[in-house]
N, C-alpha and C positions, 0 to 999 in steps of 0.2 A: 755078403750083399752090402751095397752101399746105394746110402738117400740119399742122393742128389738133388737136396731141396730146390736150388735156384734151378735147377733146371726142368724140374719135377719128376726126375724119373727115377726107378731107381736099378741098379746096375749089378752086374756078377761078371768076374773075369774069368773067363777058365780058356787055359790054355794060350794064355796072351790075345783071345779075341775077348769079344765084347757080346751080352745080353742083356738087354735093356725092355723095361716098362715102364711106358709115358703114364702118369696118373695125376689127378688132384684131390685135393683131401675140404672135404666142405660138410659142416654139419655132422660129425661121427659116422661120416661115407667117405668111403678110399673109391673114388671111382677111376679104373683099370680102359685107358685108354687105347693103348697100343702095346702089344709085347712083338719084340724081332729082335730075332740071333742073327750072327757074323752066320757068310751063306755055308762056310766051311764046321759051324755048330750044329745045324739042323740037323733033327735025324738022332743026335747026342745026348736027348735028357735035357741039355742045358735052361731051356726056356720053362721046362717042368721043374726044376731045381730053384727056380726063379721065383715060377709061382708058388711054390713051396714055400720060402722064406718070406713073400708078399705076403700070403695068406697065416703065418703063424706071429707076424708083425702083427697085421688087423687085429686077428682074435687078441695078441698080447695088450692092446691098444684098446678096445672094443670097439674099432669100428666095422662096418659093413662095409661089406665088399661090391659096388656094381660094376659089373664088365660093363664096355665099349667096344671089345674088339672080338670078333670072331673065338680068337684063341682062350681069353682070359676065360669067355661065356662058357665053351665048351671042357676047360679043363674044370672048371667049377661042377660043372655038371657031374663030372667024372670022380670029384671029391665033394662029396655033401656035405663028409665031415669040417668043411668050412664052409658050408655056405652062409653061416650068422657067426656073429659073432662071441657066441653063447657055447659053439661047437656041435 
Protein backbone atom coordinates (compact mmCIF):
# COMPACT_ATOMS: atom_id res chain seq x y z
CA UNK A 1 0.00 0.00 0.00
CA UNK A 2 0.94 3.36 -0.74
CA UNK A 3 -0.01 7.10 1.04
CA UNK A 4 -0.56 9.27 -1.31
CA UNK A 5 -0.31 12.21 1.06
CA UNK A 6 -0.96 15.10 -1.61
CA UNK A 7 -3.42 13.50 -2.95
CA UNK A 8 -4.90 11.94 0.29
CA UNK A 9 -5.62 8.64 -0.62
CA UNK A 10 -4.07 5.81 -0.16
CA UNK A 11 -3.46 3.17 -2.91
CA UNK A 12 -2.81 -0.83 -3.70
CA UNK A 13 -1.72 -2.15 -7.23
CA UNK A 14 -2.71 -5.47 -7.87
CA UNK A 15 -2.55 -6.89 -11.03
CA UNK A 16 -1.61 -3.63 -12.92
CA UNK A 17 -5.05 -1.94 -11.79
CA UNK A 18 -5.66 0.46 -9.29
CA UNK A 19 -7.53 0.48 -5.42
CA UNK A 20 -7.85 3.49 -3.88
CA UNK A 21 -9.25 5.20 -0.49
CA UNK A 22 -9.85 8.84 -0.47
CA UNK A 23 -9.18 9.92 3.42
CA UNK A 24 -8.04 12.82 5.68
CA UNK A 25 -6.31 12.50 8.83
CA UNK A 26 -7.45 15.49 11.54
CA UNK A 27 -6.98 15.12 15.23
CA UNK A 28 -5.95 11.27 15.76
CA UNK A 29 -9.05 10.45 13.16
CA UNK A 30 -8.20 8.70 9.68
CA UNK A 31 -11.46 9.57 8.37
CA UNK A 32 -12.26 6.90 5.24
CA UNK A 33 -13.96 8.80 2.54
CA UNK A 34 -14.26 6.82 -0.35
CA UNK A 35 -12.77 3.38 -1.20
CA UNK A 36 -13.27 2.12 -5.27
CA UNK A 37 -11.45 -0.77 -7.22
CA UNK A 38 -10.74 -0.75 -11.16
CA UNK A 39 -14.26 -2.32 -12.38
CA UNK A 40 -12.26 -5.45 -13.51
CA UNK A 41 -10.99 -5.85 -9.30
CA UNK A 42 -14.43 -5.96 -7.87
CA UNK A 43 -15.51 -9.07 -6.70
CA UNK A 44 -11.44 -9.83 -5.99
CA UNK A 45 -10.74 -9.05 -2.29
CA UNK A 46 -8.90 -6.12 -3.53
CA UNK A 47 -10.74 -3.32 -1.67
CA UNK A 48 -10.75 -5.69 1.39
CA UNK A 49 -6.88 -6.17 1.26
CA UNK A 50 -6.98 -2.30 1.18
CA UNK A 51 -8.98 -1.89 4.07
CA UNK A 52 -6.82 -4.20 5.82
CA UNK A 53 -3.67 -2.35 5.44
CA UNK A 54 -5.66 1.08 6.20
CA UNK A 55 -6.91 -0.30 9.35
CA UNK A 56 -3.51 -1.91 10.65
CA UNK A 57 -1.82 1.56 9.68
CA UNK A 58 -4.52 3.39 12.07
CA UNK A 59 -4.13 1.02 14.93
CA UNK A 60 -0.11 1.23 14.09
CA UNK A 61 -0.56 4.94 14.32
CA UNK A 62 -3.42 5.19 17.02
CA UNK A 63 -5.57 6.70 15.20
CA UNK A 64 -9.42 6.20 14.80
CA UNK A 65 -10.92 5.10 12.09
CA UNK A 66 -14.44 7.06 10.76
CA UNK A 67 -15.96 5.77 7.51
CA UNK A 68 -17.62 8.05 5.10
CA UNK A 69 -18.56 5.77 2.63
CA UNK A 70 -20.86 2.92 2.58
CA UNK A 71 -18.08 0.44 2.06
CA UNK A 72 -15.34 1.44 4.73
CA UNK A 73 -18.74 1.66 7.43
CA UNK A 74 -19.64 -1.81 6.55
CA UNK A 75 -16.30 -3.70 6.31
CA UNK A 76 -15.58 -2.04 9.80
CA UNK A 77 -18.61 -3.53 11.02
CA UNK A 78 -17.48 -6.76 9.75
CA UNK A 79 -13.94 -6.45 11.62
CA UNK A 80 -14.47 -5.00 15.06
CA UNK A 81 -11.32 -6.05 15.71
CA UNK A 82 -10.33 -2.61 14.37
CA UNK A 83 -12.81 -0.62 15.17
CA UNK A 84 -10.45 1.65 17.79
CA UNK A 85 -7.62 2.00 17.89
CA UNK A 86 -6.70 0.02 21.07
CA UNK A 87 -7.93 -3.20 18.92
Amino acid sequence: MRDAVAEGRFEREERGLMVFAEYRRRDGTLFILHVEAAPALRGSGAADRLMREIAETARAEGLRIVPHCGYAAAWLRRHKDFSDPAG
